[in-house]
PyMOL CGO cylinders between C-alpha atoms (Angstrom):
from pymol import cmd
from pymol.cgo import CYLINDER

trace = [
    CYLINDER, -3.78, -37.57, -9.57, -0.60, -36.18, -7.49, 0.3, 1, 1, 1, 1, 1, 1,
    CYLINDER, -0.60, -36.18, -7.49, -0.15, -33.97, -10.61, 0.3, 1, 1, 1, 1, 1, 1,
    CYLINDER, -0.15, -33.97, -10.61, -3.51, -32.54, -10.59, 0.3, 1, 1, 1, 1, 1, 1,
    CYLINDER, -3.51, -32.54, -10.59, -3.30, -32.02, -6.66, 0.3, 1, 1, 1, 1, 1, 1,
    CYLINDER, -3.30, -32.02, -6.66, 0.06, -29.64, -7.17, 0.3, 1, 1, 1, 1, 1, 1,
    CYLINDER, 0.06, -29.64, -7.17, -1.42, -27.77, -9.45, 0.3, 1, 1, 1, 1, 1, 1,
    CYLINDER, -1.42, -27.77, -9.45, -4.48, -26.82, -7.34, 0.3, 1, 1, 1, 1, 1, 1,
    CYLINDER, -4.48, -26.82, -7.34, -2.06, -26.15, -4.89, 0.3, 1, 1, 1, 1, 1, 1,
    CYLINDER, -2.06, -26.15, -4.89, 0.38, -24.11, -6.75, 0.3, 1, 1, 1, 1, 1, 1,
    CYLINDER, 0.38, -24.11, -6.75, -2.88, -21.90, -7.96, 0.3, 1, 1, 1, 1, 1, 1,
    CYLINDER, -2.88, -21.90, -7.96, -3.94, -21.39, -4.91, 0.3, 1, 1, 1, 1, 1, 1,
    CYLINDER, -3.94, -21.39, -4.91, -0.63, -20.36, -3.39, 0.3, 1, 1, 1, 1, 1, 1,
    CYLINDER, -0.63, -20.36, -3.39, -0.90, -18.02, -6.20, 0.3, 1, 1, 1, 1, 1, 1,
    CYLINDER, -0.90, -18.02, -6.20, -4.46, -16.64, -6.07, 0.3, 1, 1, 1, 1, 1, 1,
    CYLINDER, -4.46, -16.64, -6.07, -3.27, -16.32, -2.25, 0.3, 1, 1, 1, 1, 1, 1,
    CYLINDER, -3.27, -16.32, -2.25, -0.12, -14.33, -2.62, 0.3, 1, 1, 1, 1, 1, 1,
    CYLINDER, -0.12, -14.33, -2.62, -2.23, -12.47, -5.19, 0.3, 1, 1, 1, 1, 1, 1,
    CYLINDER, -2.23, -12.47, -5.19, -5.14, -11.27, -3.12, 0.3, 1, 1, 1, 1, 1, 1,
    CYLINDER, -5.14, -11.27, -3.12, -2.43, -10.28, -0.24, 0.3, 1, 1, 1, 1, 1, 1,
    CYLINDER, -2.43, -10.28, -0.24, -0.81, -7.83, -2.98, 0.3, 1, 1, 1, 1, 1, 1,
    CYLINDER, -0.81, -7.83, -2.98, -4.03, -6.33, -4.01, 0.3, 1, 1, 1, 1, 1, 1,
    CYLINDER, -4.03, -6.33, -4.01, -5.53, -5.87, -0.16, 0.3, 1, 1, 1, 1, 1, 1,
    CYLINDER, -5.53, -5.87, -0.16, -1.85, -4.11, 0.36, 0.3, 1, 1, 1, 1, 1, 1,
    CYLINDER, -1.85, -4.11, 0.36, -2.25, -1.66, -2.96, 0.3, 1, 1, 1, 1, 1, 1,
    CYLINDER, -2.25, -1.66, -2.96, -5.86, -1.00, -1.12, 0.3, 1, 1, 1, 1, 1, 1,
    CYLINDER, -5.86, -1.00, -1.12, -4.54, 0.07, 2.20, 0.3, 1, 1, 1, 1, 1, 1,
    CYLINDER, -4.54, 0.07, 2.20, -1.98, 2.14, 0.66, 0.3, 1, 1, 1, 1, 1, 1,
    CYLINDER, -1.98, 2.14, 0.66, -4.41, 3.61, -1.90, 0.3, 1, 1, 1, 1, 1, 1,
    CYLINDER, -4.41, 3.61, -1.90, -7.34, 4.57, 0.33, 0.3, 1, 1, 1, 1, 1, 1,
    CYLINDER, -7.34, 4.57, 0.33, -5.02, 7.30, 2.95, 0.3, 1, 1, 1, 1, 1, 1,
    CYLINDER, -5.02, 7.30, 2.95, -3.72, 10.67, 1.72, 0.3, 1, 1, 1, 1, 1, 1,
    CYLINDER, -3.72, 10.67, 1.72, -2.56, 13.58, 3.67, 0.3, 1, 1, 1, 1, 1, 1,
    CYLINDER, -2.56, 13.58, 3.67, -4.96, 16.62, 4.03, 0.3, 1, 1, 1, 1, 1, 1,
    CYLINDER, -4.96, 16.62, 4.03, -3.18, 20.56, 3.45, 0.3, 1, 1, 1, 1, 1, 1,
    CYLINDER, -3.18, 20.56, 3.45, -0.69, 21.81, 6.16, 0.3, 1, 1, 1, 1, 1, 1,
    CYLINDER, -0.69, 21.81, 6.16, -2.61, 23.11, 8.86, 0.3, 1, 1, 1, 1, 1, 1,
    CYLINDER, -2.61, 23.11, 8.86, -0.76, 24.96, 12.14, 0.3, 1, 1, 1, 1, 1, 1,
    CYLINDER, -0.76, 24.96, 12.14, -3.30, 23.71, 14.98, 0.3, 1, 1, 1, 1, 1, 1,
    CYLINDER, -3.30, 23.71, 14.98, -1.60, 21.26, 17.29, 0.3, 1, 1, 1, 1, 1, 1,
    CYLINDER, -1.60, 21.26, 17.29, -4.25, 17.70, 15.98, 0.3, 1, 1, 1, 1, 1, 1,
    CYLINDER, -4.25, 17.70, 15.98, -5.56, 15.63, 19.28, 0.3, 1, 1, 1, 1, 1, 1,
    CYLINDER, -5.56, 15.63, 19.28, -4.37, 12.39, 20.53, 0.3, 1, 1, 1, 1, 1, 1,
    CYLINDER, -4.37, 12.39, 20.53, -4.55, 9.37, 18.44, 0.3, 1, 1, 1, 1, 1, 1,
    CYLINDER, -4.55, 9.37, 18.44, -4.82, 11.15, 15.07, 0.3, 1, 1, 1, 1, 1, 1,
    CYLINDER, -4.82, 11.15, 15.07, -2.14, 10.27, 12.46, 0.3, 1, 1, 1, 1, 1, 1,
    CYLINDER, -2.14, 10.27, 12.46, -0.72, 13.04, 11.56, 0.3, 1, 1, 1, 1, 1, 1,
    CYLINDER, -0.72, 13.04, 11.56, 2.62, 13.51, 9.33, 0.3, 1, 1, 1, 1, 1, 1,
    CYLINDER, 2.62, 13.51, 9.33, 4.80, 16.16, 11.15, 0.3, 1, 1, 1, 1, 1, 1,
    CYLINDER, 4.80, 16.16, 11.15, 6.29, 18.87, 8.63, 0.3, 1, 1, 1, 1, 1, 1,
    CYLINDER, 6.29, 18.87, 8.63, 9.47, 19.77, 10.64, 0.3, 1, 1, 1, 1, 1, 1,
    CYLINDER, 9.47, 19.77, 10.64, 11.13, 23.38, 10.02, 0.3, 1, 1, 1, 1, 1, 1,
    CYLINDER, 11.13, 23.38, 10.02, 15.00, 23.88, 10.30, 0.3, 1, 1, 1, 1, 1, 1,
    CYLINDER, 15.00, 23.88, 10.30, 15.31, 24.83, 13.42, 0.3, 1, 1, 1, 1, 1, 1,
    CYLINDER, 15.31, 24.83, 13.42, 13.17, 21.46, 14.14, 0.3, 1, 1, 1, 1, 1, 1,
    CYLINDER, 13.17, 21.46, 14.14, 15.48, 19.36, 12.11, 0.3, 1, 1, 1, 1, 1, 1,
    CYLINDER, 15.48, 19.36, 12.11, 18.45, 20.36, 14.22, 0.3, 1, 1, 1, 1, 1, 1,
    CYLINDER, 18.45, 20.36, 14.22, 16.42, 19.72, 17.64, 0.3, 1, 1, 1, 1, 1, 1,
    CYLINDER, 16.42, 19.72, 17.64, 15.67, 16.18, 16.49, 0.3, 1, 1, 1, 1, 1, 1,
    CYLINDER, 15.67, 16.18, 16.49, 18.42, 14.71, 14.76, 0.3, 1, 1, 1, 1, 1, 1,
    CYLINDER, 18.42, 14.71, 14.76, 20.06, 13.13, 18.00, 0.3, 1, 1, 1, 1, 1, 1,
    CYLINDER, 20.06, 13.13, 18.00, 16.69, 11.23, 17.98, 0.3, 1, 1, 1, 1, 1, 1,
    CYLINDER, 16.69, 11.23, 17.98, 15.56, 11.03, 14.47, 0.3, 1, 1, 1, 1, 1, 1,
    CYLINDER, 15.56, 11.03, 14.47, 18.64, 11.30, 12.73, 0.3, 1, 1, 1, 1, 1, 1,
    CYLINDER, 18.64, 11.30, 12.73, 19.74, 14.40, 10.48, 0.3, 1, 1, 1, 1, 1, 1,
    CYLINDER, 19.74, 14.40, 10.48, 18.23, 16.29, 7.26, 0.3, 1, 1, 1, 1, 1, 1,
    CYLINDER, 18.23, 16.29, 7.26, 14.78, 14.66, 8.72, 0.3, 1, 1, 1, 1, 1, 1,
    CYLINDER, 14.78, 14.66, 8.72, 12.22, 16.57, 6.25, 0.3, 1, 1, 1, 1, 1, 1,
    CYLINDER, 12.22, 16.57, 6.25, 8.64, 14.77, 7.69, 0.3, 1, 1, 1, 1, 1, 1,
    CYLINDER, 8.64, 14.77, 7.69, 7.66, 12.74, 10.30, 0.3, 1, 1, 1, 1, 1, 1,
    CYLINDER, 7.66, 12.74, 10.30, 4.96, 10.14, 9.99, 0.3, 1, 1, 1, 1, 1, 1,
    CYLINDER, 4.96, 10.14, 9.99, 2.86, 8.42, 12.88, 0.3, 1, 1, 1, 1, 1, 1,
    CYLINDER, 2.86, 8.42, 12.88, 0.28, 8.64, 15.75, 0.3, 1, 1, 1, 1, 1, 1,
    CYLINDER, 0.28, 8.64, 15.75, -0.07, 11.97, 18.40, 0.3, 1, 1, 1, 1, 1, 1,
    CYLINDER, -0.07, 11.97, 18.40, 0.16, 10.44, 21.59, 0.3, 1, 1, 1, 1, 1, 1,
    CYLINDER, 0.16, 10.44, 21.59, 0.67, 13.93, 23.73, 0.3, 1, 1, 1, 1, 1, 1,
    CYLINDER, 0.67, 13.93, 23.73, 0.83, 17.57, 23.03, 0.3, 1, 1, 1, 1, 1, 1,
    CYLINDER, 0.83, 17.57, 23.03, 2.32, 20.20, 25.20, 0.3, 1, 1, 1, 1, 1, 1,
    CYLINDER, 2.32, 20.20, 25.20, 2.46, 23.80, 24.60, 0.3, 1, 1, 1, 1, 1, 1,
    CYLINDER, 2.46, 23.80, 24.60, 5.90, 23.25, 24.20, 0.3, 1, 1, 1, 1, 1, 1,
    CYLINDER, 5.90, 23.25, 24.20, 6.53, 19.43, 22.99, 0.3, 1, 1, 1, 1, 1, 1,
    CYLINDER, 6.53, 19.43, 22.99, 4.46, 17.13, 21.08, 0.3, 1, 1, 1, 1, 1, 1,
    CYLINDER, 4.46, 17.13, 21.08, 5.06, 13.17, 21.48, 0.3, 1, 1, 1, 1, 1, 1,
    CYLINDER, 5.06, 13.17, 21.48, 4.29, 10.73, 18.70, 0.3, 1, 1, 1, 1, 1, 1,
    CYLINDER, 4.29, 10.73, 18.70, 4.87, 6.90, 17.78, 0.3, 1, 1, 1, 1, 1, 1,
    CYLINDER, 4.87, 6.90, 17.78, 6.79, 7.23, 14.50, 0.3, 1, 1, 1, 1, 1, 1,
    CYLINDER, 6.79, 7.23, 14.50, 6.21, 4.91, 11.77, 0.3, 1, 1, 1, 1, 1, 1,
    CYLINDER, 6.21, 4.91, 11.77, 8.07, 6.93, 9.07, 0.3, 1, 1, 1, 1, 1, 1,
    CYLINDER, 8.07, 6.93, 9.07, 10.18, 9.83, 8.50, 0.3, 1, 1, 1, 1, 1, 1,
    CYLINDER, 10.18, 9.83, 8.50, 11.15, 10.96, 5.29, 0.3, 1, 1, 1, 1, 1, 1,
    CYLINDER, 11.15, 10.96, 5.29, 14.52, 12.64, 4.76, 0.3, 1, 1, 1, 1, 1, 1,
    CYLINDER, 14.52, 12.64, 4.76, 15.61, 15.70, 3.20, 0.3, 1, 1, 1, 1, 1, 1,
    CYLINDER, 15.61, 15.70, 3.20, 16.11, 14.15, -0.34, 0.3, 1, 1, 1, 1, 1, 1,
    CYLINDER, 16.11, 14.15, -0.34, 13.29, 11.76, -0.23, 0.3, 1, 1, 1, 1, 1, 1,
    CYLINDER, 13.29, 11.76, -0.23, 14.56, 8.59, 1.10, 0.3, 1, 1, 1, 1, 1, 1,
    CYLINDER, 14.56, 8.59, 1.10, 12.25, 7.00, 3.67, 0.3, 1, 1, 1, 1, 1, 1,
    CYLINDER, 12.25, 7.00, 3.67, 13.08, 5.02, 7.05, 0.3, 1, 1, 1, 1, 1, 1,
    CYLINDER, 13.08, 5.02, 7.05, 10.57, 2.53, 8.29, 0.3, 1, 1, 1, 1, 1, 1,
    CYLINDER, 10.57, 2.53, 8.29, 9.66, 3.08, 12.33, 0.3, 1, 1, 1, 1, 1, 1,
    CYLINDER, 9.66, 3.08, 12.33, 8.51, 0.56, 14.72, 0.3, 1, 1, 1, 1, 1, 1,
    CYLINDER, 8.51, 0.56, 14.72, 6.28, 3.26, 16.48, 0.3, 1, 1, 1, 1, 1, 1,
    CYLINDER, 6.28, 3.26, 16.48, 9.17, 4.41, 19.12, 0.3, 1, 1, 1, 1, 1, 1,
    CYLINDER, 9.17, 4.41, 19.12, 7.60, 7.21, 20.90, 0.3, 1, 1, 1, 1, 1, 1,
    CYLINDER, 7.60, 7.21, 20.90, 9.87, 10.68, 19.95, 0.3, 1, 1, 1, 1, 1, 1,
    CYLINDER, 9.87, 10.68, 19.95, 9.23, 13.56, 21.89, 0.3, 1, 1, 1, 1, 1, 1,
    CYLINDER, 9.23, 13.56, 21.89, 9.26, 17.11, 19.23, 0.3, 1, 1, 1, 1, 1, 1,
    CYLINDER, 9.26, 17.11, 19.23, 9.50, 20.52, 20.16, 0.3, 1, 1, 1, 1, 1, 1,
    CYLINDER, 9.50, 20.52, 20.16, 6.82, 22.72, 18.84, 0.3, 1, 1, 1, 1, 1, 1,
    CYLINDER, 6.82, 22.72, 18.84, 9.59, 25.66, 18.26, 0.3, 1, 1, 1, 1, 1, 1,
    CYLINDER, 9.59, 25.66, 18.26, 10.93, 22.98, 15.58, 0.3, 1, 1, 1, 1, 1, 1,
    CYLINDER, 10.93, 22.98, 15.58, 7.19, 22.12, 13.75, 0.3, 1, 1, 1, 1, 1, 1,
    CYLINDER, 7.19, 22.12, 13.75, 6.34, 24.17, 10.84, 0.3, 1, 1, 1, 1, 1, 1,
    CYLINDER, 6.34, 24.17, 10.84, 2.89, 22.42, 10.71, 0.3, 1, 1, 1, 1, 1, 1,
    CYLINDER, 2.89, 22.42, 10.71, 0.77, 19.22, 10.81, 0.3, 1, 1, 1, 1, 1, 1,
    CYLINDER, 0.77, 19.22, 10.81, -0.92, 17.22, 7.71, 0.3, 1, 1, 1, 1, 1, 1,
    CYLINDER, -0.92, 17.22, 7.71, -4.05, 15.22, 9.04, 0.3, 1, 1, 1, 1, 1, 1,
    CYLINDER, -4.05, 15.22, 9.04, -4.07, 11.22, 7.59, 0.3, 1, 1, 1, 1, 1, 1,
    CYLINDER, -4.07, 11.22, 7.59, -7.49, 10.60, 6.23, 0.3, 1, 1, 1, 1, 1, 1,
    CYLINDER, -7.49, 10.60, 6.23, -9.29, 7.79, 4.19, 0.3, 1, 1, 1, 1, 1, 1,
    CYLINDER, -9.29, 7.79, 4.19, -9.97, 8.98, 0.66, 0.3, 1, 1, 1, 1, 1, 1,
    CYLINDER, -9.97, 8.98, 0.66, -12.63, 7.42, -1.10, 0.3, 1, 1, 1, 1, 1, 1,
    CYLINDER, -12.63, 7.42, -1.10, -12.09, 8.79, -4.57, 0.3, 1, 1, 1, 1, 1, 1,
    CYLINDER, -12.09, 8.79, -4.57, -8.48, 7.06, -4.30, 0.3, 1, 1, 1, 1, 1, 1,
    CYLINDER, -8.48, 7.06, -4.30, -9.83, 3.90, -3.11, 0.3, 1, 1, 1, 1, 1, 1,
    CYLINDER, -9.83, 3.90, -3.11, -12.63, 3.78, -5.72, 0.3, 1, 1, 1, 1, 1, 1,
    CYLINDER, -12.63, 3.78, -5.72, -10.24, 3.90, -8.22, 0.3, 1, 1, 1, 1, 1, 1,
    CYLINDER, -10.24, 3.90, -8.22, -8.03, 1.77, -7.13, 0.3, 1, 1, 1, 1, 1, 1,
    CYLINDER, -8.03, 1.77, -7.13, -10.60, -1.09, -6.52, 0.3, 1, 1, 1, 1, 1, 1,
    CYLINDER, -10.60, -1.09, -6.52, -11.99, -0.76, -10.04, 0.3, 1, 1, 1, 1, 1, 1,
    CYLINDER, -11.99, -0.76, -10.04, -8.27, -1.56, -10.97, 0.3, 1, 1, 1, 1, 1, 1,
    CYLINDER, -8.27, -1.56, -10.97, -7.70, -4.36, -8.73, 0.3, 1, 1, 1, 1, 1, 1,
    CYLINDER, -7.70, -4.36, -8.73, -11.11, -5.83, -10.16, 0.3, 1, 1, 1, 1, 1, 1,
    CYLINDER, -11.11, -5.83, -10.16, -10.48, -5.17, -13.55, 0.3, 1, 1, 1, 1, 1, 1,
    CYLINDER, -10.48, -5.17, -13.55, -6.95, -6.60, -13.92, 0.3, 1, 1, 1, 1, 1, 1,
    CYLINDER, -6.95, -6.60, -13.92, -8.41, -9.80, -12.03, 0.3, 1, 1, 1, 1, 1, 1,
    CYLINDER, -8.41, -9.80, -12.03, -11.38, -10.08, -14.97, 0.3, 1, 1, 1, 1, 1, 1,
    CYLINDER, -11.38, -10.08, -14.97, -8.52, -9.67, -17.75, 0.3, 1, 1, 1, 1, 1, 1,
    CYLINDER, -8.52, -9.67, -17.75, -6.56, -12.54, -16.06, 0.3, 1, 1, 1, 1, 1, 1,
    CYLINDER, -6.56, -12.54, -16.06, -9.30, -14.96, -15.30, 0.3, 1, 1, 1, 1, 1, 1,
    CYLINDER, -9.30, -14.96, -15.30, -10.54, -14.67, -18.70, 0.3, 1, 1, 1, 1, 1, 1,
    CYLINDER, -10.54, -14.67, -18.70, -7.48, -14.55, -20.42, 0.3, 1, 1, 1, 1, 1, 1,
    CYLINDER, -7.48, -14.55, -20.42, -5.52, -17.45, -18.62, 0.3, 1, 1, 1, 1, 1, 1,
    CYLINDER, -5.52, -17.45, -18.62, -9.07, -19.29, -18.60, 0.3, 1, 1, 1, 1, 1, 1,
    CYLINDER, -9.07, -19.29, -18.60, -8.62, -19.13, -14.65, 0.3, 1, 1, 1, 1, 1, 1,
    CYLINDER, -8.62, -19.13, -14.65, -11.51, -21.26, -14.05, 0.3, 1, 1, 1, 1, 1, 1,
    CYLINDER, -11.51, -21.26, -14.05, -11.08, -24.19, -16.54, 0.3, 1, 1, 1, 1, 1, 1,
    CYLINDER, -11.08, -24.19, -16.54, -14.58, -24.05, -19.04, 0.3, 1, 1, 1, 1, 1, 1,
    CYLINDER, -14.58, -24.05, -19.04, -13.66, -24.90, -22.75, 0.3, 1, 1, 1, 1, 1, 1,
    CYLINDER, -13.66, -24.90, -22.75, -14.57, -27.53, -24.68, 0.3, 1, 1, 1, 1, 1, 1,
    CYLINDER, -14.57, -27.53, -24.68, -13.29, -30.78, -25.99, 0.3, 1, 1, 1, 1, 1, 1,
    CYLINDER, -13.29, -30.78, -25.99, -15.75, -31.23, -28.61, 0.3, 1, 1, 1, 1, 1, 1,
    CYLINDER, -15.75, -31.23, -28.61, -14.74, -31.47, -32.21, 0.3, 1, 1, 1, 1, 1, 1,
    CYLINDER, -14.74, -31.47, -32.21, -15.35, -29.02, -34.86, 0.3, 1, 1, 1, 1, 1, 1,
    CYLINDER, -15.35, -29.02, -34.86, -17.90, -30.30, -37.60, 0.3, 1, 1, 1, 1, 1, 1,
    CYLINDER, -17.90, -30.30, -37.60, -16.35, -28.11, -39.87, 0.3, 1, 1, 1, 1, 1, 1,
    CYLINDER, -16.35, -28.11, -39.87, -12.97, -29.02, -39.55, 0.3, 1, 1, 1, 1, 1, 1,
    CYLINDER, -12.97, -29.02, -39.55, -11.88, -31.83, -42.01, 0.3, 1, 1, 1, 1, 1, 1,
    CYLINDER, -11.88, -31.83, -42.01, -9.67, -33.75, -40.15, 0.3, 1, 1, 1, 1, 1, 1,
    CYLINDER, -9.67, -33.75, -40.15, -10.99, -35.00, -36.86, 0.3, 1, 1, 1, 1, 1, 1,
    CYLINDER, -10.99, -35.00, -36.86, -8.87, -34.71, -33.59, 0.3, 1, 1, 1, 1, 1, 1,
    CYLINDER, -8.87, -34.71, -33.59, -7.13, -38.17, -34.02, 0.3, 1, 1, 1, 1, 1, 1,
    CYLINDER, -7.13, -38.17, -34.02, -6.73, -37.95, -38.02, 0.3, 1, 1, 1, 1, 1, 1,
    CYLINDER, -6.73, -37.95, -38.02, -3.11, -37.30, -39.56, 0.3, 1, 1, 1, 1, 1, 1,
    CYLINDER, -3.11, -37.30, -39.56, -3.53, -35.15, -42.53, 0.3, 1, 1, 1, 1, 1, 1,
    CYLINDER, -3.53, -35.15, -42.53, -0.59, -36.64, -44.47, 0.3, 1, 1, 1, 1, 1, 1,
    CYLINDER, -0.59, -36.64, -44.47, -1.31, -35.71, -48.13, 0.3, 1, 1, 1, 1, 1, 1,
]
cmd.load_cgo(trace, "trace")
């Protein structure tokens, strides 16, 4: 009985860990970032900040240095400065460094433009039709949900318990 109760648990630990990987594919599957655009985007948009050279130089006591893009919320703009809560920023060769959303204040003599953050449906379509489809292939390959069927083939000539020792 103690056997059959750790395996119940152990599958649903799985199915569990599971369902957290696919709702995290989702969330990262339904956002993409629109064309560069020059206008200044209001508070509380997430934006991802294309920074020039000039810009990279004016941020990199702050940012650190070779800082290509940064990623997070507009929580001011000046004529002159625009502050955001950074959650990303991606360097010059394409590594990536994770933010906790420390507000960094940006010159706009430094921004070469602004890419909006918006949900994409097409993306997350697709990506749920995956998610759903590799979850059919499992449950019906792994037989997920238990089914078969312990009943003996008539056409078989040795029954279950039989030895065929010719």
């Amino acid at each position: 009985m103690r056997d059959l109760r750790d395996r119940r648990v152990g599958l649903t630990r799985r199915c569990t860990a599971g369902l957290c990987a696919g709702l995290l594919a989702f969330q990262l599957g339904c956002h993409t970032y629109l064309p560069t655009q020059e206008l200044v985007p209001v508070a509380g948009r997430e934006v991802a900040v294309e920074l020039n050279d000039r810009g990279r130089l004016m941020v990199a006591g702050q940012l650190g240095e070779s800082v290509l893009r940064v990623d997070g919320t507009v929580v001011s703009s000046t004529d002159s400065m625009i502050t955001m809560r950074v959650s990303r920023t991606v360097q010059v060769r394409g590594s990536t460094a994770v933010w906790a959303g420390e507000s960094v204040q940006i010159p706009q003599a430094g921004v070469r433009g602004y890419r909006l953050r918006e949900f994409s449906r097409g993306r997350s379509v697709a990506l749920a039709v995956g998610i759903v489809g590799v979850l059919v292939f499992l449950a019906t390959s792994i037989d997920l949900f238990g089914g078969g069927s312990d009943k003996p083939d008539p056409t078989d000539p040795c029954p279950p318990n039989c030895t065929n020792d010719k």
